[in-house]
C-alpha positions in Angstrom: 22.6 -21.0 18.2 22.6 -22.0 14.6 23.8 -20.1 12.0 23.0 -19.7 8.1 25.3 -17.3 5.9 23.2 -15.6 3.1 24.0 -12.3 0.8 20.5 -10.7 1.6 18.6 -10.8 4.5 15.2 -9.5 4.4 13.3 -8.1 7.7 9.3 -8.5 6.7 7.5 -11.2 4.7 5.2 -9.4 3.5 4.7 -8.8 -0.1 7.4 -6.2 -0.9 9.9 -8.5 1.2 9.0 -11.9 -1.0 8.9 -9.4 -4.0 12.5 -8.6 -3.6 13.3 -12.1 -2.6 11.7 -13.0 -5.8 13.9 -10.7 -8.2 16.6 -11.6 -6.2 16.4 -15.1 -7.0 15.9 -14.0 -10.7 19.3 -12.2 -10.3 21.0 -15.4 -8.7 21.2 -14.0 -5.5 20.4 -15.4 -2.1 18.1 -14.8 0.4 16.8 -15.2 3.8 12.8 -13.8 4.6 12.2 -13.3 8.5 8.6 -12.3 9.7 7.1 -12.5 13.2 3.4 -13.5 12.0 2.9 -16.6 10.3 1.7 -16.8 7.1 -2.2 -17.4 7.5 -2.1 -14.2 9.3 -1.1 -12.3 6.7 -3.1 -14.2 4.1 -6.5 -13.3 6.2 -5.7 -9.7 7.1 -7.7 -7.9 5.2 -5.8 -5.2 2.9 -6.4 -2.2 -0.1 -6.3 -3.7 -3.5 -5.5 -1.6 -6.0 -2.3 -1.8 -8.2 -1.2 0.5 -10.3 -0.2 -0.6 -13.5 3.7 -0.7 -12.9 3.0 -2.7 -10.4 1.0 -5.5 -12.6 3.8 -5.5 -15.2 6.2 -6.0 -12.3 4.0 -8.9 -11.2 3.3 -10.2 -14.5 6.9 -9.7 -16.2 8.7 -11.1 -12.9 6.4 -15.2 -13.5 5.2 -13.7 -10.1 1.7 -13.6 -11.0 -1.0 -14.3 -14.2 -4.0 -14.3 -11.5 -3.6 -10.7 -11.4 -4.7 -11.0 -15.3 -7.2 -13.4 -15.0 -8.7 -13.0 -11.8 -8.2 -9.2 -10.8 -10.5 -6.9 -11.9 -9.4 -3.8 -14.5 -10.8 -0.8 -13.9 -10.8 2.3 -16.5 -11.5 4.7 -14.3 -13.2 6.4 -10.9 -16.0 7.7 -10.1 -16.1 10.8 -8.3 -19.6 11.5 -6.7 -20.7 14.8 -5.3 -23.6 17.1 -5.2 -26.0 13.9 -5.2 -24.4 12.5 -9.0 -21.7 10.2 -10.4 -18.6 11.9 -12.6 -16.6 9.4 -14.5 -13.2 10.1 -14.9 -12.4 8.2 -17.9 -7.9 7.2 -16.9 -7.7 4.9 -20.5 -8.9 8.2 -22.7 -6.7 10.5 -20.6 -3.9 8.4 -20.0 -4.4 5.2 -22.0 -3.7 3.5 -18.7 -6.3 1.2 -15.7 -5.3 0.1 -12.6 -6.4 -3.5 -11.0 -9.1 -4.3 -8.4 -6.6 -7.0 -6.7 -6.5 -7.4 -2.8 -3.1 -7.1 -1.1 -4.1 -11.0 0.2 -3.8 -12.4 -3.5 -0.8 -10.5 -4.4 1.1 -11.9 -0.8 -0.2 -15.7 -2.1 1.0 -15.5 -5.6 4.3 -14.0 -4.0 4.5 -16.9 -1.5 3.6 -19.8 -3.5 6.3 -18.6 -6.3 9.1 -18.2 -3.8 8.0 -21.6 -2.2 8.1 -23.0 -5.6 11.3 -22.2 -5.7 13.3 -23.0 -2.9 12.6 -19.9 -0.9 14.4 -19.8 2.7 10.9 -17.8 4.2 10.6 -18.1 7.9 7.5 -17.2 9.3 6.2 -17.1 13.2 9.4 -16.3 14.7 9.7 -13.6 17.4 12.5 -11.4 19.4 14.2 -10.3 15.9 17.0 -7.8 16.3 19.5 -6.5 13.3 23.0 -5.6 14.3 25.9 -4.4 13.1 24.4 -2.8 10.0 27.8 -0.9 9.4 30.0 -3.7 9.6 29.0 -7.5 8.9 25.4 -7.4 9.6 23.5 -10.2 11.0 20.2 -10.9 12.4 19.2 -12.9 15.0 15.4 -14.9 16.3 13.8 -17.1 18.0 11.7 -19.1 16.5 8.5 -21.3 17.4 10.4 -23.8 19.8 12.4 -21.4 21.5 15.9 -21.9 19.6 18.0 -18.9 18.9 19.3 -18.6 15.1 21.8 -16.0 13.6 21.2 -15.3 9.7 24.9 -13.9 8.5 24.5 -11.5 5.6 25.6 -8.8 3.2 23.0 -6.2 2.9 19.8 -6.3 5.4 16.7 -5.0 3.9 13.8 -3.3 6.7 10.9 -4.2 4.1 9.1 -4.9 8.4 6.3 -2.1 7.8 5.1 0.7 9.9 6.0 -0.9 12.8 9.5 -1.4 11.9 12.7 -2.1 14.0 14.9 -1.6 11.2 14.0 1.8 10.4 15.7 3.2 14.1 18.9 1.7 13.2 19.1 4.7 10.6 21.5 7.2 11.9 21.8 9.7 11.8 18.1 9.9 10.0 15.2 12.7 9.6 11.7 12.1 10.0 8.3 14.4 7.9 5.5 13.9 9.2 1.8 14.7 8.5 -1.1 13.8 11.0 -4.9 14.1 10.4 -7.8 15.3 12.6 -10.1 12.3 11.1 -9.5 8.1 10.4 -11.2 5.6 7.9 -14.4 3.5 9.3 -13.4 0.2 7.0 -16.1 -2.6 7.4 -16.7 -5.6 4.7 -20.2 -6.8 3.8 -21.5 -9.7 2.1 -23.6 -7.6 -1.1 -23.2 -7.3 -4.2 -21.4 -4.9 -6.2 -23.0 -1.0 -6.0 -20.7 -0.3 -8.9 -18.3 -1.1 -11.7 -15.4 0.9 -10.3 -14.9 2.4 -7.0 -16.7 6.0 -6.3 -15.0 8.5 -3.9 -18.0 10.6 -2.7 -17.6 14.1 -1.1 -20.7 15.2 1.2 -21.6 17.5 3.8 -21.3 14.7 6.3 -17.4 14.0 5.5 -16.2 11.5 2.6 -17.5 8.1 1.7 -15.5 5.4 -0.5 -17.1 2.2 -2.1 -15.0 -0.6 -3.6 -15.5 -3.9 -4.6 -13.8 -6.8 -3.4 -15.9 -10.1 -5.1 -19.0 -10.5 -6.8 -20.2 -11.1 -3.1 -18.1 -8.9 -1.0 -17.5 -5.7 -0.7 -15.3 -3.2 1.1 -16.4 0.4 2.2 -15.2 3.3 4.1 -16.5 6.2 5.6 -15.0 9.4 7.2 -15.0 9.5 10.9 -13.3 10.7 14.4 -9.8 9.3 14.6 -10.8 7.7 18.2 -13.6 6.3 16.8 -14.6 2.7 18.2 -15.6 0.4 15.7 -17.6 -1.5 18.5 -20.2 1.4 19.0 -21.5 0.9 15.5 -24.5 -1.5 14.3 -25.1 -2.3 11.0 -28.2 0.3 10.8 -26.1 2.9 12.0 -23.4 1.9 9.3 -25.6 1.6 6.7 -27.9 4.8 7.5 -24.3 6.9 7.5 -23.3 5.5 4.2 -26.7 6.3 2.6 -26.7 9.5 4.2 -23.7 10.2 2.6 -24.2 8.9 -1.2 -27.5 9.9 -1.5 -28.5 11.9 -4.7 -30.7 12.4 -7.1 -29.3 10.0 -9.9 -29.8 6.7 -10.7 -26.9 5.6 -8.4 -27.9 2.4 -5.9 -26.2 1.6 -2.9 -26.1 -1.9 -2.3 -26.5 -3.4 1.1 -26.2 -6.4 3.5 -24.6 -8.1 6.4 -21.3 -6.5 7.5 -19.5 -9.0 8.8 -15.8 -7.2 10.0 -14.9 -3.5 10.7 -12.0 -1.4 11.7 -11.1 2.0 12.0 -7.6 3.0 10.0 -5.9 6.1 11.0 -4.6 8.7 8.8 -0.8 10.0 8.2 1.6 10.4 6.0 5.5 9.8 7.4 8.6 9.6 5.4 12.2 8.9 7.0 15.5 10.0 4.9 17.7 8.1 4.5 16.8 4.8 3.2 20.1 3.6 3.5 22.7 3.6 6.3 25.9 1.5 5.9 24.6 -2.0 4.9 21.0 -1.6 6.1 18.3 -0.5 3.1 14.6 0.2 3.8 11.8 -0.8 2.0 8.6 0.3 1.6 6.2 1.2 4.7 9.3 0.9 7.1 10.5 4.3 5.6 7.2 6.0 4.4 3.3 5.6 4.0 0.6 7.4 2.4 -2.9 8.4 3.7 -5.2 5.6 1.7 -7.0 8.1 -0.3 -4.6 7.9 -3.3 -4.3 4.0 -3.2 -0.6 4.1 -3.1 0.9 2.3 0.1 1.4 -0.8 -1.9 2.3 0.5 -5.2 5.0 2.6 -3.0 6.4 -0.8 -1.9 6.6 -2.5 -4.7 7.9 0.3 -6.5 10.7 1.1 -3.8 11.9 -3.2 -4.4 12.0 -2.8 -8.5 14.6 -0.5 -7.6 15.8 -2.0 -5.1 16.3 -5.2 -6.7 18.5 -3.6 -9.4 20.6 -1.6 -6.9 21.7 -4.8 -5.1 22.5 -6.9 -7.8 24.8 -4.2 -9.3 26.8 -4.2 -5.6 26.6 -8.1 -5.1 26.4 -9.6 -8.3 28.9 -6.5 -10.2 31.0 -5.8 -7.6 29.5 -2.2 -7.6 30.0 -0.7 -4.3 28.5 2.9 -4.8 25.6 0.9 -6.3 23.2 1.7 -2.9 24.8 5.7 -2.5 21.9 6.9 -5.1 19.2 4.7 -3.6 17.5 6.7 -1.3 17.1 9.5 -4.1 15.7 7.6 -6.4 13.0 5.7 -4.1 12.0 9.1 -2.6 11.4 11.3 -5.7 8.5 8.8 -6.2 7.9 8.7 -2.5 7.2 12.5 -2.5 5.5 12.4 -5.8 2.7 10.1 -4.2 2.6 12.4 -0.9 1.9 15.4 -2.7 -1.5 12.6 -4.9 -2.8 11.3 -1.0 -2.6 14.5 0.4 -4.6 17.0 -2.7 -6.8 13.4 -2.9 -7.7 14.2 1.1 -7.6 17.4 1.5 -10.1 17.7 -1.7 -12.7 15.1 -0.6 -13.0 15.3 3.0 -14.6 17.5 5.6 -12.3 19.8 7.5 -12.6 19.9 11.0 -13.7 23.2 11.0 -16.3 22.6 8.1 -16.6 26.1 7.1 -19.0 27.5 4.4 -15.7 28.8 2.2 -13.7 25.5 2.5 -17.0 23.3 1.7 -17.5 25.3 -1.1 -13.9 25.9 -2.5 -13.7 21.6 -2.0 -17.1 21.8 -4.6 -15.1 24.4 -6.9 -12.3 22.4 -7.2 -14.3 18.8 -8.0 -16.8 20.5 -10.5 -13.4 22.0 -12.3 -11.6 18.2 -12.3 -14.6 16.7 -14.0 -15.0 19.5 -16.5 -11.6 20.1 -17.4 -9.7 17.5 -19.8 -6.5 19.2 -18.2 -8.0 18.3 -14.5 -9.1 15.1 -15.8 -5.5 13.6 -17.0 -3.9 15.1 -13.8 -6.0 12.8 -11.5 -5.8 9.6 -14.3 -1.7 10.3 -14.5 -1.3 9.8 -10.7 -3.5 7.4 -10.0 -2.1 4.8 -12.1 1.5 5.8 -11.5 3.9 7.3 -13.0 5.7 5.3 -15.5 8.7 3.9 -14.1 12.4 4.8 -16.0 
């Protein structure tokens, strides 16, 4: 078995894991990235791609990332269509803020070539990964593509290993919230061009509809459907005839077509573990919470939890603070629950219950018709959605 000493070792390589690498390495502090898939995996899996605009400043003020700038798209707004028409809500006259059309791929290859750059210890395609001793001298140890066993010897571990995490049962003791929903997301991409300029979130008496943009070329889209859905039983005339049924209207709105060339179905829930710390263990990100996607936050959640993060650590390592990490878990969570509260009135307000009564189908209308005509309504939905500004 081999051995490397480091101060941080981080559990996930995934963008919120080479994101605190990164501002570690700003701080002059050592690190180890571990992940199980390798990296052209995680380069091809197709992800959401908005960032909030505390997350681009993070990006852009860290030397992580000027593609964001020059090659993400800004977006001033939404459009929220129901009853057949298009509502702008205008976020840069409400707020003064956008948020940025920017795939979750791009932001894990800026993050991987800058760490790379610099003399990053990432380890990718490794498997059998176990954390121990989280309240003592922790260490971690893999195997890795030839079958040799290694021990990483750290400080602090960080769980930044996502919904799936095997870091997050090491909290204890720990309490879990959770929130399940009786409906997924059909996801599929399609080679068409753009419908519109920013992404419309439609409510209709068939259940919700979502179009985004991905390139001038590709597109991603999403419709509501049964959480057991399989994405198999679906052509592309049945895809496309559910997604016209469901934007129709009697505006000038368009919806662009062509092949579909990959779809999924994403389930819904929203899950958050307390604490975030125990002993010298720290989570990160989706290993200690995630959002329904309706409010675009899982990312922005990560990202968010590793600014803080970042600062935490190097007051304990670098300033000798030990009672840096006790207020940790406080402060990542009162955005945590923040965003929640967004994903859930986001979901509840555009989808079809299961039920689909008259009085909730109308209430749903009542509520959308008073955001679009209120300049109270209005800011609320333009505040959260491009974050809250960070302290």
């Amino acid at each position: 078995m081999s051995t490397t000493r480091t101060r941080v070792a981080i559990v996930g390589g995934g963008p919120a894991g080479l994101m605190l690498s990164h501002l570690l390495h700003l701080s002059g502090i050592e690190s180890v990235v571990l992940d199980h898939r390798e990296v052209a995996e995680i380069e091809t899996t197709h992800r959401a791609g908005i960032l909030e605009r505390d997350a681009v400043r993070l990006l852009v003020d860290s030397g992580a990332s000027e593609r964001v700038l020059t090659e993400g798209d800004r977006h001033g707004g939404i459009h929220l269509r129901f009853g057949g028409v298009n509502h702008h809500v205008d976020f840069e006259r409400h707020v003064g803020a956008s948020v940025w059309l920017y795939p979750q791929t791009e932001v894990f290859v800026d993050l991987h070539r800058t760490r790379t750059r610099d003399g990053g210890d990432l380890r990718y395609g490794i498997s059998g990964t176990q954390v121990h001793d989280v309240t003592g001298s922790p260490r971690v140890t893999y195997v890795d593509a030839e079958g040799v066993t290694h021990e990483v010897r750290a400080e602090i571990v960080v769980g930044a290993d996502g919904s799936r995490s095997i870091c997050r049962a090491l909290v204890d003791p720990r309490k879990q919230y959770f929130r399940e929903y009786p409906f997924a997301w059909f996801g599929f991409l399609c080679e068409a061009p753009k419908s519109a300029d920013e992404l419309v979130y439609t409510r209709s008496e068939r259940g919700f509809a979502l179009i985004s943009q991905r390139t001038e070329d590709v597109q991603r889209m999403y419709f509501q459907c049964d959480a057991g859905e399989d994405p198999t039983a679906w052509s592309e005339d049945r895809i496309w005839s559910e997604m016209h049924a469901r934007t129709a209207g009697h505006d000038d709105f368009v919806l662009r077509t062509g092949p579909v060339i990959e779809k999924s179905v994403l389930p819904f829930r929203s899950f958050v573990q307390t604490p975030m710390r125990h002993g010298n263990l720290v989570l990160a990100g989706d290993a200690a919470h995630t959002v329904p996607p309706t409010g675009a936050k899982g990312l922005n959640l990560a990202l968010a939890d590793v600014r803080v993060l970042a600062e935490v650590l190097e007051r304990a390592l670098v300033k000798d603070d030990a009672a840096a990490l006790d207020g940790y878990t406080e402060r990542a969570l009162s955005r945590v629950w923040k965003a929640q509260h967004f994903s859930y009135w986001m979901t509840t307000m555009l989808h079809r219950t299961a039920e689909g009564s008259d009085f909730d189908e109308l209430r749903q209308l009542g509520e959308l018709s008073w955001l679009v005509g209120s300049e109270a309504g209005s800011a609320y939905l333009a505040e959260g959605y491009t974050g809250w500004p960070s302290r």
